[in-house]
Backbone as a ProteinNet text record, in pm:
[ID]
protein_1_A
[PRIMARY]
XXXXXXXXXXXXXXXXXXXXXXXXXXXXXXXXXXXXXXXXXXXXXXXXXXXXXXXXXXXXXXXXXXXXXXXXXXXXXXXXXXXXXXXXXXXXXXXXXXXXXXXXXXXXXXXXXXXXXXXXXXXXXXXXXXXXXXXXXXXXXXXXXXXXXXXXXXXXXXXXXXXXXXXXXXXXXXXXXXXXXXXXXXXXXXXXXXXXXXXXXXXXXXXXXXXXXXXXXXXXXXXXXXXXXXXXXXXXXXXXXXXXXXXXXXXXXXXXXXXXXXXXXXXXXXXXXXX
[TERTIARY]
-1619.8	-1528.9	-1388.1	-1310	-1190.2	-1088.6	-964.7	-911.9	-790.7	-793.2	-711.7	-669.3	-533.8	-435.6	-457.1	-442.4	-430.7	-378	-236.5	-92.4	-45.7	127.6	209.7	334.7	403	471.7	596.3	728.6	867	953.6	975.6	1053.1	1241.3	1221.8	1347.2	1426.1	1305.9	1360.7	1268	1287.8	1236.7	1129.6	1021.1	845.3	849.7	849.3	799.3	683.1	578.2	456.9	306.3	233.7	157.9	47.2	-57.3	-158.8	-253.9	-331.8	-459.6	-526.3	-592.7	-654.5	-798.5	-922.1	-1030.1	-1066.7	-978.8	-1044.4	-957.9	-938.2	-891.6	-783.8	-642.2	-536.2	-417.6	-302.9	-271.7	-145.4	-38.7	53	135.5	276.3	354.7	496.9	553.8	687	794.8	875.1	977.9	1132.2	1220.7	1360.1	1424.2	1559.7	1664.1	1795.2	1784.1	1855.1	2007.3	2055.6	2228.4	2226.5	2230.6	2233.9	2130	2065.4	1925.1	1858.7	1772.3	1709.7	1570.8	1436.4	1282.4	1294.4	1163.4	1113.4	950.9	837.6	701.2	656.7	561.9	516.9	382.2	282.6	128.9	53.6	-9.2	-69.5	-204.6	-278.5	-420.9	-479.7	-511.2	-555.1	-590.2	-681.7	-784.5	-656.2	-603.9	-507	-385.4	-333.6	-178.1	-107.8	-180	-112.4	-78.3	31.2	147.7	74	102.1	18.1	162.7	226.2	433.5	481.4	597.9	699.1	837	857.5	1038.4	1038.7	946.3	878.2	966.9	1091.3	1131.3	1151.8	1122.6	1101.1	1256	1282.7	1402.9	1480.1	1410.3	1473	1439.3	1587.7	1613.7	1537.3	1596.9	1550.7	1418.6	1522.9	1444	1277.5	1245.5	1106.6	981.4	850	791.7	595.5	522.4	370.6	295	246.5	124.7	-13.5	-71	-196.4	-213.5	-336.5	-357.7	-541.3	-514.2	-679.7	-715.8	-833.3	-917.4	-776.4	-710.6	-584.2	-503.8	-439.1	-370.3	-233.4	-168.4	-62.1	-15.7	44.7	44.7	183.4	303.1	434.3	495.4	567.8	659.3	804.6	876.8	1021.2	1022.8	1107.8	1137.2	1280.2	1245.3	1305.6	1454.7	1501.1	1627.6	1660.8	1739.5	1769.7	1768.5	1713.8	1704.6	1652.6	1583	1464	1296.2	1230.2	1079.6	991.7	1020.9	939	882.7	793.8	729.3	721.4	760.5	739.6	720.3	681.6	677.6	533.6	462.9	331.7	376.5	410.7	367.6	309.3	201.1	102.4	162.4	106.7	129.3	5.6	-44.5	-108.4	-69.2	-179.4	-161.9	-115.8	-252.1	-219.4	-107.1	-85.7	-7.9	138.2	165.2	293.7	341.7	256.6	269.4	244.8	315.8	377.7	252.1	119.2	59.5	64.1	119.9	154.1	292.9	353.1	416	400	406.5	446.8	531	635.8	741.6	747.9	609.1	552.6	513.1	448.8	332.8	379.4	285	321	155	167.7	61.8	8.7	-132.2	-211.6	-323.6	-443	-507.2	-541.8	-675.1	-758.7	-864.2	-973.1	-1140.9	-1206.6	-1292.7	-1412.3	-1335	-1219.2	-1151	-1036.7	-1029.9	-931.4	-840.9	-697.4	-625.7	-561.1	-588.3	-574.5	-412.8	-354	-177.2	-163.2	9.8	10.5	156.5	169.4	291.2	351.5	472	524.3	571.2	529.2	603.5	711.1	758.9	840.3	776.7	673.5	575.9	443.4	416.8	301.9	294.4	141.7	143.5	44.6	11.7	-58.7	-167.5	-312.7	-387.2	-396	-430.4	-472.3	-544.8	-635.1	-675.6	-662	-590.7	-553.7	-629.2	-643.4	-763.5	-655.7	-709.8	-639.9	-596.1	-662.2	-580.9	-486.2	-556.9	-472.5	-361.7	-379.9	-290.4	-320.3	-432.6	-446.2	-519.1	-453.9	-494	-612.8	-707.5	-857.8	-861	-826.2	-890.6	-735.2	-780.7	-642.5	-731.1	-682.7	-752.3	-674.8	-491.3	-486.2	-454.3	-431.9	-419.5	-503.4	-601.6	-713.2	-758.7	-722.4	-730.9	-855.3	-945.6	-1099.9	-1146.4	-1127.3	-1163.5	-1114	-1025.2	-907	-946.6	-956.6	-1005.6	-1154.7	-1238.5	-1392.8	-1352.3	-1270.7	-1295.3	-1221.3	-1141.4	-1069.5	-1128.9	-1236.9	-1335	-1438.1	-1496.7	-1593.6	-1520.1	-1370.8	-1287	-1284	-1271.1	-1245.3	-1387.6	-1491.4	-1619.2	-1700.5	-1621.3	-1667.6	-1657	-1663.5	-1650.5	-1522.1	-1423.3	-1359.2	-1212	-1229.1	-1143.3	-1271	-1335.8	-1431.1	-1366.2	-1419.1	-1315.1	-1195.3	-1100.6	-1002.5	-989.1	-921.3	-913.5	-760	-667.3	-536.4	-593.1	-444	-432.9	-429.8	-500.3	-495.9	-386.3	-337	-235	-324.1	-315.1	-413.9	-332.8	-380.5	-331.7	-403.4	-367.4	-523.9	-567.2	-491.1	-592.9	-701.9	-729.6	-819.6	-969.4	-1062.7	-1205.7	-1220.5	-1231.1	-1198.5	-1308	-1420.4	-1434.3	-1393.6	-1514.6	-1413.5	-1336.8	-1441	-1393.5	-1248.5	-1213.6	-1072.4	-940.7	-968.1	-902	-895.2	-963.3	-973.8	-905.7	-944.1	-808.7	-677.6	-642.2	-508.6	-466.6	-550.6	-458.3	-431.9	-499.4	-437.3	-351.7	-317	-222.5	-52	-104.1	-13.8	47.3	-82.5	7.7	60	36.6	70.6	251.7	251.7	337.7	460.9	584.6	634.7	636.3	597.7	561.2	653.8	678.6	739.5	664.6	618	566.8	382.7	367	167	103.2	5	-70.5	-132.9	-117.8	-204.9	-293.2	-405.2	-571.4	-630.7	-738	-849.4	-946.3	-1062.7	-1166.8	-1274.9	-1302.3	-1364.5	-1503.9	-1606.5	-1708.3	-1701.7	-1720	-1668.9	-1533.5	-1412.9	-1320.6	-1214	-1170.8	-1031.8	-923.6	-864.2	-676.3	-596.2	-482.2	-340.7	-252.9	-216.9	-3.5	40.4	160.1	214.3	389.8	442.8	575.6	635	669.1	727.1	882.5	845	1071	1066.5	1188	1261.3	1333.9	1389.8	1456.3	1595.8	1636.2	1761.2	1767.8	1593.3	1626.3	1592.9	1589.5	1519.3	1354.4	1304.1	1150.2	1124.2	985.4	923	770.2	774.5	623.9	539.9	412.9	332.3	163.6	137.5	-15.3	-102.6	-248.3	-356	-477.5	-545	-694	-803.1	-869.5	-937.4	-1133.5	-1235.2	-1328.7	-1444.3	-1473.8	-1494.6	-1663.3	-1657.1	-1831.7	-1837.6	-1702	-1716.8	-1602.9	-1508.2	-1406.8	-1267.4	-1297.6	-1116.4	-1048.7	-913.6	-837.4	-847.4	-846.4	-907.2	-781	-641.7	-518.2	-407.9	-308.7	-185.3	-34.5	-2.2	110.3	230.1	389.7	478.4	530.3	542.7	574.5	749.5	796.8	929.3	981.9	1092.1	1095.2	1137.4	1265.3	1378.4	1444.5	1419.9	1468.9	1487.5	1520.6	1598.6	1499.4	1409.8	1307.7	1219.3	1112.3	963.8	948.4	839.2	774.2	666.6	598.5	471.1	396.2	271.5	210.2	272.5	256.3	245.7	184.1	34.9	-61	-136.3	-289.4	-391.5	-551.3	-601.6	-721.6	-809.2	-873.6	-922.8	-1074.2	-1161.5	-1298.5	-1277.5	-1278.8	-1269.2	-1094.6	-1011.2	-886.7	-796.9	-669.1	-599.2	-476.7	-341.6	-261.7	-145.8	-83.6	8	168.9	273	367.3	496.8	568	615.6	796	819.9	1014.6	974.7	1073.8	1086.3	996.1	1074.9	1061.2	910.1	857.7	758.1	594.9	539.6	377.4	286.9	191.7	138.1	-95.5	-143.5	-269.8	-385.5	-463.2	-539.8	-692.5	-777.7	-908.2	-1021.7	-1058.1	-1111.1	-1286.3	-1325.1	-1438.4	-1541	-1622.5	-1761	-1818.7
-2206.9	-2111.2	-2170	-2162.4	-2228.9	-2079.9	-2119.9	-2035.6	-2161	-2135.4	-2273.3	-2180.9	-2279.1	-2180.7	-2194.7	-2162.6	-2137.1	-2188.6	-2043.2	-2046	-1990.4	-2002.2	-1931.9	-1866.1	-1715	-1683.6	-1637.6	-1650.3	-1640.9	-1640.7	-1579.3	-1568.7	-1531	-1549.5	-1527.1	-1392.5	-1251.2	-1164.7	-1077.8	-936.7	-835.6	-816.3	-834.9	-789.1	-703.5	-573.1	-412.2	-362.5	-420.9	-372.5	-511.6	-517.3	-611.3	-528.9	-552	-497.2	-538.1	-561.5	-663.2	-568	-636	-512.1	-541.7	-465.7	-428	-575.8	-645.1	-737.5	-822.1	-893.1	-1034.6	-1030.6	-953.2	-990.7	-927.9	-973.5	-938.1	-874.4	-805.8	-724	-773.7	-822.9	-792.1	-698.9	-626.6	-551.3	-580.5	-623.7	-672.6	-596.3	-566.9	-492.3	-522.1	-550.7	-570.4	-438.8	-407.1	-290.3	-310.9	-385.8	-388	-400.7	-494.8	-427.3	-339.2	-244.1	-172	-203.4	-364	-396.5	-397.9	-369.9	-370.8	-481.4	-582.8	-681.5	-611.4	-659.4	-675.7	-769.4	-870	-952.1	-958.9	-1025.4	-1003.8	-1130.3	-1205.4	-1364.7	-1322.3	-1447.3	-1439.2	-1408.3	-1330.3	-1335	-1458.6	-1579.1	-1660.6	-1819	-1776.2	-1920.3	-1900.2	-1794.1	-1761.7	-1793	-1838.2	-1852.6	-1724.1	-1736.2	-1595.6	-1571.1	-1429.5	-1389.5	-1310.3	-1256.3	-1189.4	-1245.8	-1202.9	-1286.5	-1170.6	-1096.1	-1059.4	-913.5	-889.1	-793.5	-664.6	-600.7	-478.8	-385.9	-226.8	-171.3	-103.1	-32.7	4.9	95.7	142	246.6	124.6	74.1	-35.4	-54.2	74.6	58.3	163.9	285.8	424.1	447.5	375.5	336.4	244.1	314.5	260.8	289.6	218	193.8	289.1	333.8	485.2	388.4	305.4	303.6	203.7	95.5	11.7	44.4	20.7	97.9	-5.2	-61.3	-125.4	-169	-277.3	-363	-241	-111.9	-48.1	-4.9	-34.3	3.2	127.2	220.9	352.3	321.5	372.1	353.5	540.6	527	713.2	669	771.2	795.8	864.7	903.5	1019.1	1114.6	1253.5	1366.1	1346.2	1240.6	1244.2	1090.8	994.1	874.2	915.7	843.9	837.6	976.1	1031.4	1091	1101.4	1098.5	1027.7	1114.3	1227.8	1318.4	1219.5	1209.7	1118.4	1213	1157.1	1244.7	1133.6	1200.8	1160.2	1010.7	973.7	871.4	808.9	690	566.4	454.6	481.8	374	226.1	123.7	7.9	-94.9	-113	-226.6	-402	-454	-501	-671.6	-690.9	-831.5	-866.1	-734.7	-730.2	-658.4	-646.6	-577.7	-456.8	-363.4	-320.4	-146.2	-39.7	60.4	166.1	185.5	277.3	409.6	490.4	604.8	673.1	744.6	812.9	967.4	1009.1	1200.3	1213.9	1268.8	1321.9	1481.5	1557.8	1643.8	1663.6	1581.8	1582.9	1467.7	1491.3	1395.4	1331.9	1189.7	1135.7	1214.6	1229.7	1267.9	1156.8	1116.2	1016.7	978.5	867.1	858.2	791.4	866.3	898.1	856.7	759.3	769.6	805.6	698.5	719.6	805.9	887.6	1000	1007.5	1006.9	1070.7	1161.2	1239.7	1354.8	1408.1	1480.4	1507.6	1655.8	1656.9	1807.9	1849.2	1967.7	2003.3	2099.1	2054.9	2170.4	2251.7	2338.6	2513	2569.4	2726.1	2711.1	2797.3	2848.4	2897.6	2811.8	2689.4	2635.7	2547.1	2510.1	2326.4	2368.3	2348.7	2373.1	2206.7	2192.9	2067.3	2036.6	1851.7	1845.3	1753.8	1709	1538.1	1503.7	1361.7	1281.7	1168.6	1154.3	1000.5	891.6	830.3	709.2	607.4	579.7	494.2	570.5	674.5	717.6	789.3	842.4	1001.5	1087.3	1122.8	1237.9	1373.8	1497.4	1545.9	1634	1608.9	1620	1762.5	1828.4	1928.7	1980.1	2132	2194.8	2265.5	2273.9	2316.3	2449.3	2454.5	2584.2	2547.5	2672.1	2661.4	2616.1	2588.4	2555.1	2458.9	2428.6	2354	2330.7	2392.3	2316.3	2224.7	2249.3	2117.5	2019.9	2037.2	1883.6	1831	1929.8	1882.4	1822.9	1866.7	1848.5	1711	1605.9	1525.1	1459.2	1478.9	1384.7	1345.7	1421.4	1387.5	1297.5	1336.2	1237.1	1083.1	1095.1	953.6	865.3	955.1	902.3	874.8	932.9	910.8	753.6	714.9	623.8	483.4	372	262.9	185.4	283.1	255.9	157.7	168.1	125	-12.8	-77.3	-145.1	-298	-352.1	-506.5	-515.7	-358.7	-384.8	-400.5	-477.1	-445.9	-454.8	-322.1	-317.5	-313.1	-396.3	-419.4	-240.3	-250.7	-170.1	-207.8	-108.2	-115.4	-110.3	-248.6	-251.3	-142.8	-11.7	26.8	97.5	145.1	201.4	306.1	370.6	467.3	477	318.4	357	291	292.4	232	91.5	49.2	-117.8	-245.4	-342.6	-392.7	-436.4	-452.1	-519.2	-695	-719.4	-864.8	-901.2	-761.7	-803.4	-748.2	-682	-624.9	-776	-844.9	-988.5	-1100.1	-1070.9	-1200.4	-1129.2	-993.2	-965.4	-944.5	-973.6	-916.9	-1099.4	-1196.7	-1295.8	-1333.8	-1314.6	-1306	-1238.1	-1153.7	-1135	-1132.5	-1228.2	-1318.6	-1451.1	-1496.5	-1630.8	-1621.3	-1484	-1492.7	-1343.4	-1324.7	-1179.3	-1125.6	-997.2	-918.9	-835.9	-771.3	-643.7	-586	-442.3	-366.8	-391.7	-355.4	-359.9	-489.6	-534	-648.1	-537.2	-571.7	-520.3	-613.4	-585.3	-659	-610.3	-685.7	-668.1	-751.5	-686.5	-801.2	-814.4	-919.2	-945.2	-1003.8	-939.2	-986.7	-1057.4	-1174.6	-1242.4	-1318	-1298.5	-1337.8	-1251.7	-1249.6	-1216.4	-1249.6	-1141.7	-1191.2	-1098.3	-1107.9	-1069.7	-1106	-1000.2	-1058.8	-1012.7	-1019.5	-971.4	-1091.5	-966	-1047.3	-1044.2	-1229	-1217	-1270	-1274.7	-1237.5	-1385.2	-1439.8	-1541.8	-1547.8	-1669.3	-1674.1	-1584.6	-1536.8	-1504.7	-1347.8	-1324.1	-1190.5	-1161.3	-1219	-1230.8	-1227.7	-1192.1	-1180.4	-1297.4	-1304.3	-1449.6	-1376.1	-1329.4	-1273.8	-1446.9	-1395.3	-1448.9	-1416.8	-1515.5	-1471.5	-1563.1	-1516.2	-1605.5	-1595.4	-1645.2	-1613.6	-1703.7	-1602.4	-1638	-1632.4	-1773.3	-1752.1	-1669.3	-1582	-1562	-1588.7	-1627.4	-1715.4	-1825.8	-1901.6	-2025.7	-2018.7	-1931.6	-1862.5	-1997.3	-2006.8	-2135.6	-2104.6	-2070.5	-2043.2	-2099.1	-2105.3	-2168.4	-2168.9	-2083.2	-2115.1	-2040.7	-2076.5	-1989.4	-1994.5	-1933.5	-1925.4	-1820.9	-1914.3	-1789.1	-1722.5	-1615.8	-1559.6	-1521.2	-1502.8	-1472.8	-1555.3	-1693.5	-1741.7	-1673.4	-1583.5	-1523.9	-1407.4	-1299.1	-1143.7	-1052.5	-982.1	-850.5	-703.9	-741	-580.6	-621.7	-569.4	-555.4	-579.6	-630.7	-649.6	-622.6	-492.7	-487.3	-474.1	-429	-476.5	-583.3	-726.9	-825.6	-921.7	-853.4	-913.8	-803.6	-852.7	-778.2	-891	-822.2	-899.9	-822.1	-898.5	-814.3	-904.4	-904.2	-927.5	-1081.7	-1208.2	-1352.3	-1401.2	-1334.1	-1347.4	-1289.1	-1365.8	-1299.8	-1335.9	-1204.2	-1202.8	-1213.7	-1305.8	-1333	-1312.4	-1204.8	-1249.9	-1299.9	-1405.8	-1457.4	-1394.3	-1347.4	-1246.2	-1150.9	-1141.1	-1070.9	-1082.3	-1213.2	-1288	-1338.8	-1412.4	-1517.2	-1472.6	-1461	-1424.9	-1550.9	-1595.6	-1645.7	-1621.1	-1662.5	-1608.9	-1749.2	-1694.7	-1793.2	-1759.7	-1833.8	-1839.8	-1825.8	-1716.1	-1698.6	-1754.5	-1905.4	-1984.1	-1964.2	-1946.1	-1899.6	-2052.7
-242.8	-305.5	-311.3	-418.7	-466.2	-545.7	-558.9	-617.1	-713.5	-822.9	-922.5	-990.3	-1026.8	-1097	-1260.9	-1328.3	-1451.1	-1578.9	-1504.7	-1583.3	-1523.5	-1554.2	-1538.7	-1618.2	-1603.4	-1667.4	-1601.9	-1677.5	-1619.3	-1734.6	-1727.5	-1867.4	-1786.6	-1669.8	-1595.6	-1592.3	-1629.9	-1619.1	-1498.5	-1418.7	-1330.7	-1413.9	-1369.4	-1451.4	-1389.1	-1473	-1437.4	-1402.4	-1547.4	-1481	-1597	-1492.9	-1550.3	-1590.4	-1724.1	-1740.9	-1807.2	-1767.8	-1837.4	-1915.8	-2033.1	-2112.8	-2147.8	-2207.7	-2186.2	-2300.6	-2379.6	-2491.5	-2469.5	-2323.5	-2272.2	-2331.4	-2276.3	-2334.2	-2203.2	-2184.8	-2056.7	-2098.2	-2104.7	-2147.9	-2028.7	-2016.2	-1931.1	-1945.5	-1926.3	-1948.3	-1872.7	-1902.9	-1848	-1812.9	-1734.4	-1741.3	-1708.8	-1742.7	-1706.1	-1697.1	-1603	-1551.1	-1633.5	-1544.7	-1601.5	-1726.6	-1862.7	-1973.2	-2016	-1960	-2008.1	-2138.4	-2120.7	-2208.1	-2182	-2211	-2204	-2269.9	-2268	-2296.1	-2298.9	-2419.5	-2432.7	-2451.3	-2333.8	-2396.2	-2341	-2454.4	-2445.2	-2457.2	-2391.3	-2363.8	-2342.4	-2401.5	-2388.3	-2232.3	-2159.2	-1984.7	-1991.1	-2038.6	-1962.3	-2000	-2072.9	-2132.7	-2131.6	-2089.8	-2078.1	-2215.6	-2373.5	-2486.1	-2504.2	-2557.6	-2617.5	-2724.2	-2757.2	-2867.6	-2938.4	-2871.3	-2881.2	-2758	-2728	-2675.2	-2721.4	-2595.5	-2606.6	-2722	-2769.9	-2851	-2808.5	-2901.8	-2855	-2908.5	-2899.7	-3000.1	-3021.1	-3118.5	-3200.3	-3066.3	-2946.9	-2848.2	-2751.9	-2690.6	-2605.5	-2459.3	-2402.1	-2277.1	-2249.9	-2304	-2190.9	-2289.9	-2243.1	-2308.5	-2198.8	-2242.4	-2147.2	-2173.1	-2099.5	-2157.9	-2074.3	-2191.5	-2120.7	-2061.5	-2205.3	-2174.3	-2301.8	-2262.4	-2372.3	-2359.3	-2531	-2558.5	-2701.7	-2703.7	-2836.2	-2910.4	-2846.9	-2936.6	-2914.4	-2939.2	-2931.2	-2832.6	-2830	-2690	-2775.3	-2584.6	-2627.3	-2538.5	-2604.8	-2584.1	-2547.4	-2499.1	-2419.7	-2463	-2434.1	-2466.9	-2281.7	-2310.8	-2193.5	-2233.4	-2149.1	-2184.7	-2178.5	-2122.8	-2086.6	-2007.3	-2004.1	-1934	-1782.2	-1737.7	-1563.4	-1482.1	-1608.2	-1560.3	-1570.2	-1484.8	-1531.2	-1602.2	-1676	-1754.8	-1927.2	-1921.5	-2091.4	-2185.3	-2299.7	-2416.2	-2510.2	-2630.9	-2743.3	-2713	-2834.4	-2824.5	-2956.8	-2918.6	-3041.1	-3010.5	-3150	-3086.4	-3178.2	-3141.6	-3195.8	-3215.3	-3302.8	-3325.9	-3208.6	-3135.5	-3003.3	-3122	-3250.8	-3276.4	-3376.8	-3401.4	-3574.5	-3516.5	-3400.5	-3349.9	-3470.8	-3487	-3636.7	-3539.4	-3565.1	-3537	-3625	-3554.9	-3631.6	-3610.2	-3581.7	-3558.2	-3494.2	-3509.2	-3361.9	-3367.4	-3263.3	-3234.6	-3097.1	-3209	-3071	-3007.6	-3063.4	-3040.3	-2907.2	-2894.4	-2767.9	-2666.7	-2547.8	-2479.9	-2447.6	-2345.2	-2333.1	-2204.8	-2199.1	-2087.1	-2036.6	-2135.8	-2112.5	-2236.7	-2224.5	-2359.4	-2311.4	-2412.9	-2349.4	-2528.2	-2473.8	-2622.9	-2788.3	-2809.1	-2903.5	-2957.5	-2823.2	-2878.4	-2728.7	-2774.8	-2697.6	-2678.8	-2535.9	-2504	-2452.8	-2517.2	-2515.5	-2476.9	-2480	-2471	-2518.6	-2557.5	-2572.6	-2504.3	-2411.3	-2322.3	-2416.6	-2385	-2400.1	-2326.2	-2349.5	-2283.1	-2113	-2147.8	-2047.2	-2057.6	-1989.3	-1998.9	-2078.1	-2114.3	-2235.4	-2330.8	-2442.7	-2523.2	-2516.5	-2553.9	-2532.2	-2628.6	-2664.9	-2816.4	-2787	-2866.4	-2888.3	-3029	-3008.5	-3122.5	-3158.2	-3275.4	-3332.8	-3270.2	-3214.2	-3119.6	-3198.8	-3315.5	-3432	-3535.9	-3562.3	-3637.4	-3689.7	-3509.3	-3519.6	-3529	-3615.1	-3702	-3574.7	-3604.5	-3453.9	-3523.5	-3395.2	-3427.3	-3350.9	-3248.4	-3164.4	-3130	-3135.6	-3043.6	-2923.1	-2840.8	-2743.6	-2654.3	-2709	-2651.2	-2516.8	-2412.7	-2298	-2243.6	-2281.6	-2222	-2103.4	-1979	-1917.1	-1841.9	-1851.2	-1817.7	-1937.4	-2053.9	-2101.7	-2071.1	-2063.6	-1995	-1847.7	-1792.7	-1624.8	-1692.1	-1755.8	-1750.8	-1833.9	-1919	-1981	-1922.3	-1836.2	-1719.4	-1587.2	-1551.1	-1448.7	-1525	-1653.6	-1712.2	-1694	-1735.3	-1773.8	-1618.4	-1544.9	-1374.9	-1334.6	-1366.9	-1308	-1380.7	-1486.2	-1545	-1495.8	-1564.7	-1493.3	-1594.1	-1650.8	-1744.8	-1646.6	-1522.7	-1424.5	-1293.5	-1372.9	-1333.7	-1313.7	-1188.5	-1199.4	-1113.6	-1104.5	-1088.2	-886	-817.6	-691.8	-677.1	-640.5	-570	-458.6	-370.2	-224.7	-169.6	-56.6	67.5	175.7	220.9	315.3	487.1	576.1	668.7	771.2	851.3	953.2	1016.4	1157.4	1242.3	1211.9	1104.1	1002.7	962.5	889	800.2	836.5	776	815.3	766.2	808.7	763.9	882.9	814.1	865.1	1020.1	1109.3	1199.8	1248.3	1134.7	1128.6	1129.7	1055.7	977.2	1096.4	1165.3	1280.3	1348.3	1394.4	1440.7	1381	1259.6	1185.4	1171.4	1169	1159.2	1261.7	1382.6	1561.7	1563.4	1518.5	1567.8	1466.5	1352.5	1270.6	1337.3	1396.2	1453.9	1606.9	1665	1760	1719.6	1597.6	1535.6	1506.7	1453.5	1330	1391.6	1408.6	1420.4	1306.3	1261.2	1115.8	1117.6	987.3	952.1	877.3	883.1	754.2	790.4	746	686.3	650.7	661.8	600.7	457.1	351.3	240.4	161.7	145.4	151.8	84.4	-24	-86.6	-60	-20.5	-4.6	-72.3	-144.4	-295	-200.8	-232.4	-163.4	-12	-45.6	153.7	85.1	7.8	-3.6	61.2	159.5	127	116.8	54.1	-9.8	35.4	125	131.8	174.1	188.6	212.8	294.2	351.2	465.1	500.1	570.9	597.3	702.6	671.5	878.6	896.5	997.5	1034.5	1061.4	1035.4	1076.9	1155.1	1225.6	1334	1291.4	1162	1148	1093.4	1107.7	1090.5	964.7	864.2	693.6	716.1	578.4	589	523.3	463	398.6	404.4	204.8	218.2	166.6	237.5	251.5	185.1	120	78.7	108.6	168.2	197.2	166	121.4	80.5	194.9	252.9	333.9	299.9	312.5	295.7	410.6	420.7	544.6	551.7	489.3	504.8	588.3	545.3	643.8	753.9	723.1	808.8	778.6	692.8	633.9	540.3	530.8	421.5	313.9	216.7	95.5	26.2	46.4	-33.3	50.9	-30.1	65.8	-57.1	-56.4	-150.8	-15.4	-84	-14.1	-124.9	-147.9	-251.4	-286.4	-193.4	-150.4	-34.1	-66	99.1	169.3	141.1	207.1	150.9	207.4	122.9	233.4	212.9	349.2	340.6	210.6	184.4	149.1	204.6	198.4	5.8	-1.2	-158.2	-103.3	-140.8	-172.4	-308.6	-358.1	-441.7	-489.5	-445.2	-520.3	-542.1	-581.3	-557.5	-654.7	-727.4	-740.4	-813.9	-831.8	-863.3	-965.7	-1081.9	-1183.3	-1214	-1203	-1220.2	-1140.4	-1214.2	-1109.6	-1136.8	-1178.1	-1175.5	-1095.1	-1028	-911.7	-965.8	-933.6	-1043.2	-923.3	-932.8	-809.1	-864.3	-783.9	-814.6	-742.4	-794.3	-687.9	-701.1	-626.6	-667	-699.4	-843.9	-915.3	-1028.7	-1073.2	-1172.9	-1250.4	-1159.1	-1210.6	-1176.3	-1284	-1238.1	-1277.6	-1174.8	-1221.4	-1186.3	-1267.2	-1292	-1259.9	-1172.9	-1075.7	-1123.5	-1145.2	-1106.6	-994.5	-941.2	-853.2	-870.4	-805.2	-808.1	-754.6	-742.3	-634.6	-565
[MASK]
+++++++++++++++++++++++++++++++++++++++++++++++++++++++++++++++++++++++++++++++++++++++++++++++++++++++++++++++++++++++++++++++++++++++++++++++++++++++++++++++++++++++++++++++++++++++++++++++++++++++++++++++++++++++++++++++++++++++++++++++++++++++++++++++++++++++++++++++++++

């Protein structure tokens, strides 16, 4: 078992949020707070070739990604700057950066089997809809109706439409967890002085996480390791952060044989997970 790197991406700005999508294509969003500018950019997952690059739509910042569906990205507004309420859905064509719809009607809820499911606040309550996911065109009103919505949001969660994906677990004497792993993280932490949680995914007999330890001066230094536990030898190690004063967590995740590492703020880069 091996883990080899890829590619990598840095475009030298804060990556907001990373998202791999269902037809091998990886979305990253980018922000830059002080002049409030968004960045979109979208690379092949398996080759890191750009497909856009810096991609921004006509509303600068206060803008942000619901959900990517069959090439489609599903884009929000919000009710007001520097508050987190979503409104309004425009969709966009993923290869043609091409703007196929918007409604500043509704807001996003999910999307199930071609259609996405919205709503419009009222001034007592939300009215339901579903919309043709390419086209806009609104297919169903549904009214107050909120058991249909619960009943097609349990179908969406019960599915395997979230299949592949592994986020890190936060290790603590909470939870049920191998005991192997109680053993490599008690001597982990007679090796090493820690701050904060070890957070872990364990991919068959692979595991991967991170964790951060103090320096002689009082600074952290996160750390990532992938351990084989078949033969019990680390198989890689990356530091992700040498030197910072606050915890970074999620920075790390794993999506079918790919592991999505990020190192700062800044720089992500995308690994091959080998059998």
């Amino acid at each position: 078992m091996k883990i080899k790197k890829k590619y990598m991406h840095d475009n030298k700005r804060p990556i907001w949020r990373i998202l791999p999508t269902e037809t091998g294509k990886l979305i990253i969003e980018e922000r830059e707070k002080d002049n409030k500018q968004v960045y979109f950019n979208c690379l092949n997952i398996e080759s890191g070739k750009k497909i856009f690059k810096n991609f921004k739509l006509e509303e600068k910042f206060w803008i942000g990604i619901e959900a990517v569906y069959n090439d489609v990205i599903y884009f929000h507004k919000f009710v007001k700057p520097d508050m987190p309420q979503h409104v309004g859905i425009i969709a966009m064509d993923l290869n043609e950066q091409k703007i196929l719809w918007e409604n500043f009607n509704n807001s996003f809820l999910f999307i199930w089997k071609e259609k996405v499911y919205a709503y419009q606040q009222m001034f007592e309550g939300r009215k339901y809809f579903s919309i043709d996911y390419k086209t806009g065109k609104l297919l169903e009103d549904f009214g107050d109706d909120t058991g249909i919505i619960n009943k097609v949001k349990k179908e969406l969660d019960e599915s395997d439409a979230y299949a592949g994906y592994l986020f890190p677990i936060s290790y603590n004497s909470n939870i049920t967890a191998p005991e192997n792993l109680k053993e490599i993280f008690q001597k982990l932490r007679i090796d090493f002085t820690f701050s904060g949680n070890i957070e872990y995914v364990l991919k068959n007999d692979l595991l991967l996480f991170n964790f951060h330890i103090v320096n002689s001066e009082g600074n952290l230094s996160n750390r990532f390791k992938a351990l084989d536990l078949s033969s019990g030898k680390y198989i890689f190690e990356e530091t992700l952060i040498k030197e910072t004063r606050a915890l970074a967590p999620d920075s790390f995740f794993a999506k079918d044989d790919l592991l999505f590492l990020l190192f700062g703020k800044n720089r992500l880069s995308v690994y091959s997970i080998i059998d």
